[in-house]
C-alpha positions as a printed NumPy array, in Angstrom:
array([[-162.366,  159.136,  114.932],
       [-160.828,  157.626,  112.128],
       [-163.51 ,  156.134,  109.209],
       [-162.752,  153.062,  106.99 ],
       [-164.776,  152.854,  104.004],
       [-164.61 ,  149.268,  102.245],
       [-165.848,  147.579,   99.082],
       [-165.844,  143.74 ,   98.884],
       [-166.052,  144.092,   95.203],
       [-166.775,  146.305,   92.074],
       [-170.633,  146.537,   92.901],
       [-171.02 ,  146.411,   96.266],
       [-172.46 ,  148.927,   98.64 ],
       [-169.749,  150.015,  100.924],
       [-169.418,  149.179,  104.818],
       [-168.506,  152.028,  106.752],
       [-166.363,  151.435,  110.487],
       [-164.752,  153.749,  113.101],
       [-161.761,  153.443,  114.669],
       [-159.985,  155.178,  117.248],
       [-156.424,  154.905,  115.381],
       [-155.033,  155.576,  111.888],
       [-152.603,  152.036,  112.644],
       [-155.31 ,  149.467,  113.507],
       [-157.861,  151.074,  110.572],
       [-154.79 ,  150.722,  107.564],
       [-154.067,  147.112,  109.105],
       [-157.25 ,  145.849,  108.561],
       [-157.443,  147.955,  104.811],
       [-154.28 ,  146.722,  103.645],
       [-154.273,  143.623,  104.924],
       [-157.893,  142.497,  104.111],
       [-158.02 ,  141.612,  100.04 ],
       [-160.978,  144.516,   99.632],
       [-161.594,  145.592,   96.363],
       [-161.524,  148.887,   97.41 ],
       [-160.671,  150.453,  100.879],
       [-160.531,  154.272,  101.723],
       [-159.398,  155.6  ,  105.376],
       [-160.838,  158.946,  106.047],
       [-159.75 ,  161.237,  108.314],
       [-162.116,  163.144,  110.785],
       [-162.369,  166.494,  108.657],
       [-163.806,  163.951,  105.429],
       [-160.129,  163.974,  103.779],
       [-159.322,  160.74 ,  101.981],
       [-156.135,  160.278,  103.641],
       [-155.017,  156.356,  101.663],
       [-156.986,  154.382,   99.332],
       [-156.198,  151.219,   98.528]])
């Protein structure tokens, strides 16, 4: 499982979601205007952050 991480803006709390694929989790990340985004791979490695 693949774990997005997002942040609508500076001081929100962030909103964790699973996906089954790398491609449809850094869609939505890149392609969503969050403040802050991070795509996690299933070891807890960072893998992008936008």
């Amino acid at each position: 499982m693949i774990t997005l991480i997002t942040w609508e803006h500076e001081s929100s709390k962030p909103e964790v979601r699973e996906f089954e694929t790398v491609a449809a989790c850094y869609n939505l990340a890149a392609n969503s205007g969050f403040y802050k985004a991070q795509i996690v791979n299933e070891f807890g490695v960072v893998d992008y952050e936008f």
